[in-house]
Biopython code that builds the backbone (N, CA, C, O; Angstrom):
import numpy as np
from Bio.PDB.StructureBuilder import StructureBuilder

atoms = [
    (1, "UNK", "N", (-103.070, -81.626, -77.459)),
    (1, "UNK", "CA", (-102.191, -82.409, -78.303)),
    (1, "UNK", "C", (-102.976, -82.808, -79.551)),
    (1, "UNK", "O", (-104.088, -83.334, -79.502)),
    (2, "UNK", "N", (-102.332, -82.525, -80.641)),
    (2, "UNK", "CA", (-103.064, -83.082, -81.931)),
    (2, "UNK", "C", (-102.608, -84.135, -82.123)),
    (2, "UNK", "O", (-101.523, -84.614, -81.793)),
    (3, "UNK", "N", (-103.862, -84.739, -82.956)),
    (3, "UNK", "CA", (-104.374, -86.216, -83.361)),
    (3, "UNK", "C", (-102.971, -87.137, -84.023)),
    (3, "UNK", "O", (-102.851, -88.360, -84.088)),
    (4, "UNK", "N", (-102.047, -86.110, -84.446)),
    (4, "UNK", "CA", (-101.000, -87.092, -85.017)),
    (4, "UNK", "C", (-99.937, -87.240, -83.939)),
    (4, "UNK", "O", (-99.218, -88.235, -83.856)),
    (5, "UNK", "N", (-99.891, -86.465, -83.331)),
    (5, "UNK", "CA", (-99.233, -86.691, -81.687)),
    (5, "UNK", "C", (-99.351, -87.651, -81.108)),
    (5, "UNK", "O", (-98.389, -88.375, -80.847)),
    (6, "UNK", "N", (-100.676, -87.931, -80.722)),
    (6, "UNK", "CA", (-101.196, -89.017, -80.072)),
    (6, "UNK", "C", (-100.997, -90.374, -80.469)),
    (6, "UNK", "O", (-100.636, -91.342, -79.798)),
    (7, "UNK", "N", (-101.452, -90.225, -82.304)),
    (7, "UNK", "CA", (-100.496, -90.976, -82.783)),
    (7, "UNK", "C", (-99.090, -91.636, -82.796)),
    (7, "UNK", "O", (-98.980, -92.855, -82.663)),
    (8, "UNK", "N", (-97.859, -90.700, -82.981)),
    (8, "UNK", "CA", (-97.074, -91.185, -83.206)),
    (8, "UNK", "C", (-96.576, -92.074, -81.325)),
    (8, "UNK", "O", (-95.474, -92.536, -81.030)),
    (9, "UNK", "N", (-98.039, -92.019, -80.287)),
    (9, "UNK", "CA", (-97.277, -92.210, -79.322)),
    (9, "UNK", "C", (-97.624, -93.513, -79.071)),
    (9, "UNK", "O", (-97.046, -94.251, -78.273)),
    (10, "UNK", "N", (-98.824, -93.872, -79.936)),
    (10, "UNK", "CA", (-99.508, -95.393, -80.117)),
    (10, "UNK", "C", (-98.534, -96.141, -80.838)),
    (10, "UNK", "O", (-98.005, -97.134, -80.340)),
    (11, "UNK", "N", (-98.193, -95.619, -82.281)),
    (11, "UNK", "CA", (-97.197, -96.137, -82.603)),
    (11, "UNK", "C", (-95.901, -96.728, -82.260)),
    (11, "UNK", "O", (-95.222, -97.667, -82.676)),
    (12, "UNK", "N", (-95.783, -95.616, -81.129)),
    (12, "UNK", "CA", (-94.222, -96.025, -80.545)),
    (12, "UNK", "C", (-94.941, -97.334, -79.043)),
    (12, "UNK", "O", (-94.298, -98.156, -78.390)),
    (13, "UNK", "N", (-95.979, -97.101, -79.002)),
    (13, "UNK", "CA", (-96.522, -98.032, -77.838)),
    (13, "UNK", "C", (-96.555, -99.629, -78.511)),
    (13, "UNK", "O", (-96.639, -100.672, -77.862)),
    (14, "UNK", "N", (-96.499, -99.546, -79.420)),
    (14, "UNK", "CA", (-96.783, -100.642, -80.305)),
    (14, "UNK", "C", (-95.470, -101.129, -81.198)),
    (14, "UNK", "O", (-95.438, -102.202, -81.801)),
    (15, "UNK", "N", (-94.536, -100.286, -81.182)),
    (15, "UNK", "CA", (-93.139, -100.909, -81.292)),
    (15, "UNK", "C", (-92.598, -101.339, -80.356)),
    (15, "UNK", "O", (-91.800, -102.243, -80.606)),
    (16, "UNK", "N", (-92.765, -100.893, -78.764)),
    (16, "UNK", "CA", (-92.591, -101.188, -77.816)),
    (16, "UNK", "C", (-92.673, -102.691, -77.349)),
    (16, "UNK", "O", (-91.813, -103.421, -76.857)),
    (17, "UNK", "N", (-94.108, -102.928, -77.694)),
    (17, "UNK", "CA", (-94.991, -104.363, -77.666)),
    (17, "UNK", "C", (-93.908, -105.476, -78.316)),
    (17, "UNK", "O", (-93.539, -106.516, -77.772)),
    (18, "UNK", "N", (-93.543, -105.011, -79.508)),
    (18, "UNK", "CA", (-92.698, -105.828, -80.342)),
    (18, "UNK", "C", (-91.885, -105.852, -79.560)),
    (18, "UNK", "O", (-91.978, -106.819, -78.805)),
    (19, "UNK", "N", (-90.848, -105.010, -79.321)),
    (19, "UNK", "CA", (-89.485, -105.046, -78.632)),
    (19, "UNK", "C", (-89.124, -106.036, -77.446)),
    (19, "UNK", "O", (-88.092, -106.665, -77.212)),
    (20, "UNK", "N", (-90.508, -105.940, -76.690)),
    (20, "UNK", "CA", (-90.432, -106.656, -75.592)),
    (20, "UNK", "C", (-90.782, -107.853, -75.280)),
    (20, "UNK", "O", (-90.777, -108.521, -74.246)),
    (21, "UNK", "N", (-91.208, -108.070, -76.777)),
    (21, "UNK", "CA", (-92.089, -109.734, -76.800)),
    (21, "UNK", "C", (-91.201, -110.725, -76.528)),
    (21, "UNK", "O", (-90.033, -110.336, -76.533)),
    (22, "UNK", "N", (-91.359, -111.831, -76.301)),
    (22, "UNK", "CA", (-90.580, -113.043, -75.928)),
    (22, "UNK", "C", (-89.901, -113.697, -76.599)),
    (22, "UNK", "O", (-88.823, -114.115, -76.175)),
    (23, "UNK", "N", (-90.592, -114.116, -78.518)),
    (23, "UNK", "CA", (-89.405, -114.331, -79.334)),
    (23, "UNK", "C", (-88.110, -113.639, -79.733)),
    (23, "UNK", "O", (-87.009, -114.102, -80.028)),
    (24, "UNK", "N", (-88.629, -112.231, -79.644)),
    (24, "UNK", "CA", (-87.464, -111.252, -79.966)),
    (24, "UNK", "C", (-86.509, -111.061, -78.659)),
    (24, "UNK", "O", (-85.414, -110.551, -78.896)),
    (25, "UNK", "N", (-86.787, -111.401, -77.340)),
    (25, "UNK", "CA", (-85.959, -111.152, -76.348)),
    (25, "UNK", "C", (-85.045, -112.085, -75.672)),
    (25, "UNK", "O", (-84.223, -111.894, -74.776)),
    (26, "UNK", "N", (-85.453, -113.340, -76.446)),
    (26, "UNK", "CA", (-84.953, -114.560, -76.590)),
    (26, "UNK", "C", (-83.357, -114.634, -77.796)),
    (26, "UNK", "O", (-82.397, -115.389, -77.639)),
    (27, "UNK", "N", (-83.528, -113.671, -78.852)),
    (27, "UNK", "CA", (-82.411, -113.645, -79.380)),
    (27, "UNK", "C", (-81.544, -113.165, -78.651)),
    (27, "UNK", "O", (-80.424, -113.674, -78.610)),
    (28, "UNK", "N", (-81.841, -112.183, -77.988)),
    (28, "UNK", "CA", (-81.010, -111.960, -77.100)),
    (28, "UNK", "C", (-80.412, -112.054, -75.706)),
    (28, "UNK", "O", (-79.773, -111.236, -75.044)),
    (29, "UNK", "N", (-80.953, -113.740, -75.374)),
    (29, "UNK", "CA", (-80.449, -114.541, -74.241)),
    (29, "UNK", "C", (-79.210, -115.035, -74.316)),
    (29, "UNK", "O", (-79.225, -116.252, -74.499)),
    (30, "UNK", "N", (-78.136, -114.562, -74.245)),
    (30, "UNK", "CA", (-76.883, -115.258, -74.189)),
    (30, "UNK", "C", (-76.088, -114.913, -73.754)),
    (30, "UNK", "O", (-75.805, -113.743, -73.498)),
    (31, "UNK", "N", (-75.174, -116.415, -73.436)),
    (31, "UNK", "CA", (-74.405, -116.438, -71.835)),
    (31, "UNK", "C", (-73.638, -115.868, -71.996)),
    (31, "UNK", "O", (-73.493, -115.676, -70.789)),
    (32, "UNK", "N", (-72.633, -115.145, -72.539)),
    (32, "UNK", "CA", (-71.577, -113.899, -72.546)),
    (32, "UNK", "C", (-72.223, -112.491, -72.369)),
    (32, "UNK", "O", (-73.056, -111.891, -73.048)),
    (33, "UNK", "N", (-71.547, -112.165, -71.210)),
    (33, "UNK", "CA", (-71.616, -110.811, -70.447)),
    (33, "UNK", "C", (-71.138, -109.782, -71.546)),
    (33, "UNK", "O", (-70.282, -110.115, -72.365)),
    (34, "UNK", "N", (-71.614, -108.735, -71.546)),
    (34, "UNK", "CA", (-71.033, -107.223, -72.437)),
    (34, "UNK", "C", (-70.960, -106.653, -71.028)),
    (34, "UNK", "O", (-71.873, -106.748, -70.208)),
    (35, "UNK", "N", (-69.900, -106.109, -70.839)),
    (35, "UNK", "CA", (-69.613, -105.306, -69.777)),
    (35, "UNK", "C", (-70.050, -105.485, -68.464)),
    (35, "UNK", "O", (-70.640, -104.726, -67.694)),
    (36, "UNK", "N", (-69.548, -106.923, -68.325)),
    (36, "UNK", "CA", (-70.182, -107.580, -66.946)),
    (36, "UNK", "C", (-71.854, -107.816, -66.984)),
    (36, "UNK", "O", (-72.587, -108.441, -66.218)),
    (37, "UNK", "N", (-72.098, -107.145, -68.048)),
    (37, "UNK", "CA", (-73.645, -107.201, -67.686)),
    (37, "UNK", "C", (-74.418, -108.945, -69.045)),
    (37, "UNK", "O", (-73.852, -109.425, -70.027)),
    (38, "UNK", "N", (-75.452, -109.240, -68.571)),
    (38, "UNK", "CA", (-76.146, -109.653, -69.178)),
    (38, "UNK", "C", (-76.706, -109.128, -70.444)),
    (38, "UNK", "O", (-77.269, -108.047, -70.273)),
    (39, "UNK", "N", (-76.727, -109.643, -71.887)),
    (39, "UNK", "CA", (-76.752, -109.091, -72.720)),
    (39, "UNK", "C", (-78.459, -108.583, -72.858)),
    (39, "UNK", "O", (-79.050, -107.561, -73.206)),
    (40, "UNK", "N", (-78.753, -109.690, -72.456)),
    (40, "UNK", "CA", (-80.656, -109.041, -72.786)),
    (40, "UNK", "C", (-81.270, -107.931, -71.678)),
    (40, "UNK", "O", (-82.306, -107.280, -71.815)),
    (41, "UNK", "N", (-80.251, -107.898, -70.436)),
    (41, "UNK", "CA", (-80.802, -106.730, -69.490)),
    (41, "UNK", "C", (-80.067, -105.343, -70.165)),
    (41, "UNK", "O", (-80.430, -104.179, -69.994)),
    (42, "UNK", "N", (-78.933, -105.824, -70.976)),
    (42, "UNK", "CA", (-78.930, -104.255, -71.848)),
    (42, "UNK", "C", (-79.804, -104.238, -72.572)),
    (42, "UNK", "O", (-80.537, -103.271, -72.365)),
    (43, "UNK", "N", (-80.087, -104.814, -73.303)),
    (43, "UNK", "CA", (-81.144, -104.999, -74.849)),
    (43, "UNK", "C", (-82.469, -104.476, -73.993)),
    (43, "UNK", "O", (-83.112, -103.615, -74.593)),
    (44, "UNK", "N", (-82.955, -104.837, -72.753)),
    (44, "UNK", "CA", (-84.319, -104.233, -71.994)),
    (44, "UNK", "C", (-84.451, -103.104, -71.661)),
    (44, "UNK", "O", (-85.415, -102.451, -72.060)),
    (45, "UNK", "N", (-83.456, -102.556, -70.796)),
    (45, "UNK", "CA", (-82.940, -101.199, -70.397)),
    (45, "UNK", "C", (-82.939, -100.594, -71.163)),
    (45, "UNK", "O", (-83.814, -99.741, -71.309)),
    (46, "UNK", "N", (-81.724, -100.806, -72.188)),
    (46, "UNK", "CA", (-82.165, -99.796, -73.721)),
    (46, "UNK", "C", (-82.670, -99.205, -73.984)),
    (46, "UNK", "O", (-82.627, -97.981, -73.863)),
    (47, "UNK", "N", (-83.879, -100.367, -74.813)),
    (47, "UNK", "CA", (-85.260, -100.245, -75.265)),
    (47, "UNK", "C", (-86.472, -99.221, -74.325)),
    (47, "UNK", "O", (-87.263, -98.398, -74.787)),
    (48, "UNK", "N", (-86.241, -99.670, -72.740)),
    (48, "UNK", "CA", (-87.424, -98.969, -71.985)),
    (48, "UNK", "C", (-86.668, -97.133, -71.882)),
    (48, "UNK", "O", (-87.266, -96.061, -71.965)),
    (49, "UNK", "N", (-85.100, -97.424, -71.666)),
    (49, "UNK", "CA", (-85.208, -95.717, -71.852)),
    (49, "UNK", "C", (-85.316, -94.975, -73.248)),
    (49, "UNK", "O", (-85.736, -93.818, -73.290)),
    (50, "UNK", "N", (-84.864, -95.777, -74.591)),
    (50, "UNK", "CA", (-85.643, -95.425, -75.582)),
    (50, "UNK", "C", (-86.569, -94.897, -75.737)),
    (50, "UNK", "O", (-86.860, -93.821, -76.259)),
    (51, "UNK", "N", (-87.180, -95.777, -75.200)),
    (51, "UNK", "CA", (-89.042, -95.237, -75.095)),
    (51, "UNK", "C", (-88.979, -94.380, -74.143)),
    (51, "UNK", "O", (-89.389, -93.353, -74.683)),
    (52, "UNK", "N", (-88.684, -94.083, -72.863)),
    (52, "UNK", "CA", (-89.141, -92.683, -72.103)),
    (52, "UNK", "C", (-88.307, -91.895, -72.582)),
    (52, "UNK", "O", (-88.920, -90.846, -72.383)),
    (53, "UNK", "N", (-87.190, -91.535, -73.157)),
    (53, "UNK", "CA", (-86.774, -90.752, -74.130)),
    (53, "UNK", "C", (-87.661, -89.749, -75.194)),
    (53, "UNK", "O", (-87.798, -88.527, -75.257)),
    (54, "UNK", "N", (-88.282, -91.086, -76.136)),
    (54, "UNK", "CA", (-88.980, -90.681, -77.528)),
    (54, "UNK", "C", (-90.347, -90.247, -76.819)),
    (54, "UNK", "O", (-91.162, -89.596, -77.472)),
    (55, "UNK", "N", (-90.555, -90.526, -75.766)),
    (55, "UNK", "CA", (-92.215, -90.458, -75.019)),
    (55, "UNK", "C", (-92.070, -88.774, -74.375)),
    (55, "UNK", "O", (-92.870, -87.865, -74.597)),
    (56, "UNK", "N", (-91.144, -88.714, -73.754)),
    (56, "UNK", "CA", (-90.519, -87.086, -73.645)),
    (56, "UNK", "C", (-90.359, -85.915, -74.341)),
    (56, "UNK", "O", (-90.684, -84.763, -74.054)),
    (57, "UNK", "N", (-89.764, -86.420, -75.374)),
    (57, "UNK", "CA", (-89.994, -85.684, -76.746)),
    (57, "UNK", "C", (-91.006, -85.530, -77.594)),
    (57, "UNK", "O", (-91.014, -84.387, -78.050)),
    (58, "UNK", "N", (-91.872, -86.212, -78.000)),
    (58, "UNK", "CA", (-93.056, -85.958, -78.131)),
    (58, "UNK", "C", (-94.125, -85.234, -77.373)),
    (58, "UNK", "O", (-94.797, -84.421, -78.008)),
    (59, "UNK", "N", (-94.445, -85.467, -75.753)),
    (59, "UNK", "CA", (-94.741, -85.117, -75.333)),
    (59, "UNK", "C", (-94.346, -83.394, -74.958)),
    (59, "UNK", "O", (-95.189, -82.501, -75.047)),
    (60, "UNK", "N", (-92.910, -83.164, -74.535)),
    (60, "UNK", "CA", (-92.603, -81.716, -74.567)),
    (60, "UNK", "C", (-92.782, -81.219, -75.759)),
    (60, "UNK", "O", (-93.552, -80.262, -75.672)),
    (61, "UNK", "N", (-92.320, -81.476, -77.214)),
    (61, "UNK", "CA", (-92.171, -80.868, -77.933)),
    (61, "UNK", "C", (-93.679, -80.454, -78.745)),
    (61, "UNK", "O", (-93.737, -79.420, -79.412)),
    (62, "UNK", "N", (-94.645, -81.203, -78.633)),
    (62, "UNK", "CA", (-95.931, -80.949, -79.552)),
    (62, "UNK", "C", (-97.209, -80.792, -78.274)),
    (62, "UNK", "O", (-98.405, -80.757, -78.566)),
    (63, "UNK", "N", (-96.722, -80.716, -76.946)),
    (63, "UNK", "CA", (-97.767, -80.446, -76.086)),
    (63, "UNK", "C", (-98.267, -78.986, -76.368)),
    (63, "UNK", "O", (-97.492, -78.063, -76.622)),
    (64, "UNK", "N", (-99.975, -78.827, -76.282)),
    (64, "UNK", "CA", (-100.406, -77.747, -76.376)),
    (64, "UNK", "C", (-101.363, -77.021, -75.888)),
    (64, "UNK", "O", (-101.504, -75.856, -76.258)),
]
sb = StructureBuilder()
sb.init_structure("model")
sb.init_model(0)
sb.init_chain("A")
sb.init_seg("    ")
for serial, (resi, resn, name, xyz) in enumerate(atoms, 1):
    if name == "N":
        sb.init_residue(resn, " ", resi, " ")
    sb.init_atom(name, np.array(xyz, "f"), 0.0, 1.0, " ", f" {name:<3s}", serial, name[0])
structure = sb.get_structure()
């Protein structure tokens, strides 16, 4: 895997960090359900298959 690969996977490790931090997951504590569900366990879920998504793609597509 080249060096900008690896890269873009730190990068996304480190948007991740953000995503999941506590002030930002806090906006999205609130008491109305979206589709029965809790709004910040969508906003988590999301985000983590986001990331094994974009972590997939990188990985298949520039592995070498």
């Amino acid at each position: 895997m080249k060096k900008r690969h690896e890269q873009k996977l730190v990068i996304l490790s480190m948007l991740m960090l953000l995503a999941l931090n506590l002030p930002l997951l806090l906006l999205f504590d609130s008491s109305k359900p979206f589709l029965g569900f809790p709004v910040i366990y969508i906003y988590v879920f999301s985000a983590w298959l986001f990331s094994i998504g974009t972590t997939y793609l990188i990985i298949k597509r520039y592995y070498e």
